[in-house]
N, CA, C and O of each residue as an XYZ file, in Angstrom:
240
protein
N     -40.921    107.129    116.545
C     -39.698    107.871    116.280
C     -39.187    108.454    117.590
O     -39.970    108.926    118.415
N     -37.999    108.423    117.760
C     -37.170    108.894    119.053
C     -37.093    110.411    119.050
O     -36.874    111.222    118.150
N     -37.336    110.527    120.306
C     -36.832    112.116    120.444
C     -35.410    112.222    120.429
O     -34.831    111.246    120.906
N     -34.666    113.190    119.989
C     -33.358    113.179    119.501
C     -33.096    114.637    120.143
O     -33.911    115.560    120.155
N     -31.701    114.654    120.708
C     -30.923    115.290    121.806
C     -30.976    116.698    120.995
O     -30.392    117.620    121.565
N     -31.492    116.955    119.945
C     -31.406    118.238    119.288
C     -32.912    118.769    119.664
O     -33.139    119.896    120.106
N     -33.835    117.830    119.429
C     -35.249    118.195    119.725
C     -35.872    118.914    121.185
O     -36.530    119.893    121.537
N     -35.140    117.638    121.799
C     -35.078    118.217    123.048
C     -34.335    119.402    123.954
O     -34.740    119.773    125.055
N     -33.093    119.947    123.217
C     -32.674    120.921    123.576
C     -33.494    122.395    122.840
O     -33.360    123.498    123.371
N     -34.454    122.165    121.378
C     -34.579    123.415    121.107
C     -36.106    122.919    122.233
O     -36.123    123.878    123.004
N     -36.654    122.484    122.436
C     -37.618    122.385    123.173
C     -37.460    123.260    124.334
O     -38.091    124.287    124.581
N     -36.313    122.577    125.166
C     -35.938    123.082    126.329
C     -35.409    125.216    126.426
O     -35.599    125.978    127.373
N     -34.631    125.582    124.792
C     -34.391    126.934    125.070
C     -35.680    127.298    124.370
O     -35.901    128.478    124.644
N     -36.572    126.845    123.637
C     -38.431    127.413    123.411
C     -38.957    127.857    124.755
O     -39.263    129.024    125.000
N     -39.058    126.707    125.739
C     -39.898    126.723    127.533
C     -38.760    128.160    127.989
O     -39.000    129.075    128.777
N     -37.992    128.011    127.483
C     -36.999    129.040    129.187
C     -37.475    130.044    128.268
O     -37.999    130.839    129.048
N     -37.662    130.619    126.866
C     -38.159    132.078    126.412
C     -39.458    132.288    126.453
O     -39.943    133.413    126.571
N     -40.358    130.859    126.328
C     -41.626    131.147    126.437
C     -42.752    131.394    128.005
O     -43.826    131.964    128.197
N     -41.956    130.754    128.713
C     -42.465    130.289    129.872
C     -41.793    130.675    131.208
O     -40.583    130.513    131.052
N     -42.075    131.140    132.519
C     -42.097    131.711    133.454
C     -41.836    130.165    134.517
O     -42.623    129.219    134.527
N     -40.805    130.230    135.176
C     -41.382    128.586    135.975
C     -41.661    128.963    137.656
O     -40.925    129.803    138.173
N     -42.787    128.285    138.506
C     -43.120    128.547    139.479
C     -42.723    127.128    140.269
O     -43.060    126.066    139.745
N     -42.082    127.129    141.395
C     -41.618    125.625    141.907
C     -42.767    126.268    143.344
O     -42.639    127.206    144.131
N     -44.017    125.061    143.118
C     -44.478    124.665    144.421
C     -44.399    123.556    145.322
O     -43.893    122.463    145.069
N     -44.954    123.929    146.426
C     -44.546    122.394    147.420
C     -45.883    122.722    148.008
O     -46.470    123.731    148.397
N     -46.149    121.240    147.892
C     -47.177    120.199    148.732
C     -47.151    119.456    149.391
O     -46.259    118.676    149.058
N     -47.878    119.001    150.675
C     -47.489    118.074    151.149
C     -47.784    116.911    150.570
O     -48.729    116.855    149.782
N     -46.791    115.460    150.960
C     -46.715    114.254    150.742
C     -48.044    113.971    150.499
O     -49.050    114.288    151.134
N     -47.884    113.242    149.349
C     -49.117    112.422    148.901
C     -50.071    113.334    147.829
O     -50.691    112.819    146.899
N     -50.067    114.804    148.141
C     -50.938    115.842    147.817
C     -50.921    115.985    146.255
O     -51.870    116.324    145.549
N     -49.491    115.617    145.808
C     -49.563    115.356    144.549
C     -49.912    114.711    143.467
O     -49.915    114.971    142.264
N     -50.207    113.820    144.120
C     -51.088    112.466    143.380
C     -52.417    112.345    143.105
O     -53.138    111.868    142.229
N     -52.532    113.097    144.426
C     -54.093    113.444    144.735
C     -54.848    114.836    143.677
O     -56.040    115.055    143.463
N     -53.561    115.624    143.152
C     -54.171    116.960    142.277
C     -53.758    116.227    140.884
O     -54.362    116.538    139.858
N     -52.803    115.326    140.856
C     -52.828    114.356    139.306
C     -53.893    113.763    138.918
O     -54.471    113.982    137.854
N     -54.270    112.838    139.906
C     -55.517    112.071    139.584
C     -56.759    112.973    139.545
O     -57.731    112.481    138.971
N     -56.918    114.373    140.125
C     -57.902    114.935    140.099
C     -58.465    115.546    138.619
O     -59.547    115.400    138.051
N     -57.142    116.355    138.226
C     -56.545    116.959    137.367
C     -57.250    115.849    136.194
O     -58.351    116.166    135.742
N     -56.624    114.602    135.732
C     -57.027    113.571    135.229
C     -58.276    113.068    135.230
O     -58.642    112.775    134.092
N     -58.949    112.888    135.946
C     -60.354    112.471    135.959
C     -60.929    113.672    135.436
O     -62.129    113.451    135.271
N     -60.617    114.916    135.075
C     -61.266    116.397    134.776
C     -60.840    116.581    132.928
O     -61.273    117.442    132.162
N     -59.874    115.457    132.624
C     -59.700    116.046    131.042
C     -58.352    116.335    131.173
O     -57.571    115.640    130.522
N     -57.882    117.287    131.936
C     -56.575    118.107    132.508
C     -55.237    117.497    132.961
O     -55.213    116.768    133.952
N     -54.138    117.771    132.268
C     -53.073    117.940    132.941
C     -52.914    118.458    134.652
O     -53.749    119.195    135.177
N     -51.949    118.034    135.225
C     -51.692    119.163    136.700
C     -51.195    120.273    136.315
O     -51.506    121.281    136.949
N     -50.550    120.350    135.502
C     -50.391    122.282    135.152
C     -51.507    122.689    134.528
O     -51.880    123.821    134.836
N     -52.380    121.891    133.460
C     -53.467    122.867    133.360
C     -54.189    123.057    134.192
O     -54.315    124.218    134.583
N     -54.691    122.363    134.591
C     -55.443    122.359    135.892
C     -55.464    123.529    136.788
O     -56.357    124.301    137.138
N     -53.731    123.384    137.150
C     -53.330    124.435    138.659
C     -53.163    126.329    137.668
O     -53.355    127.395    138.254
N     -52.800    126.216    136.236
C     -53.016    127.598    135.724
C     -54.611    127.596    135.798
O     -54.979    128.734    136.088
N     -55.378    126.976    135.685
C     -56.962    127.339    134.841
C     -57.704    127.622    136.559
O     -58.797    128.180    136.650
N     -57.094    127.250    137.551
C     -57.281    127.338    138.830
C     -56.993    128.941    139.654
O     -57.587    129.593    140.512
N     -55.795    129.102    138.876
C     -54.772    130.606    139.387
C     -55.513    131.165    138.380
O     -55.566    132.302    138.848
N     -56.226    131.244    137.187
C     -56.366    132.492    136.290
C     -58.211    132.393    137.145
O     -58.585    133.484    137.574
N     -58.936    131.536    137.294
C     -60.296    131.337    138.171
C     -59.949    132.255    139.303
O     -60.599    133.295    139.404
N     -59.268    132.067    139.923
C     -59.196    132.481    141.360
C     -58.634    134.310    140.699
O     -59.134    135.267    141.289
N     -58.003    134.491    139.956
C     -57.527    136.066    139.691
C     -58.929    136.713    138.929
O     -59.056    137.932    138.813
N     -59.510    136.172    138.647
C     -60.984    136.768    137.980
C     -61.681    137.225    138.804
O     -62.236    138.317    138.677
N     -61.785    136.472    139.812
C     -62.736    136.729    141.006
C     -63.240    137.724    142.099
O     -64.228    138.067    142.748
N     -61.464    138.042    141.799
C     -60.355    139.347    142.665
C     -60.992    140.406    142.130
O     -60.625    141.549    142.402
């Protein structure tokens, strides 16, 4: 079944009330390299890079 231009817009105003967005930069290539990592672990790259930032704030 198709995603349909309604789905995707309540999707899209759900993320902007639910969710905070952080734009990082990596260097070239670096991204592929935390996908596939990310991936071989079970994980998405956003889960990954949150379960990484909430590790590293525990520590603190």
């Amino acid at each position: 079944m198709a995603y349909s231009d309604a789905q995707k817009e309540a999707t899209k105003r759900y993320n902007k009330k639910a969710y905070d967005r952080i734009d990082l930069f990596v260097k070239k290539g670096k991204r592929q390299m935390i996908k596939e990592f990310a991936e071989a672990h079970g994980k998405s790259t956003n889960g990954f890079i949150n379960e990484a930032i909430d590790k590293a704030m525990e520590e603190k």
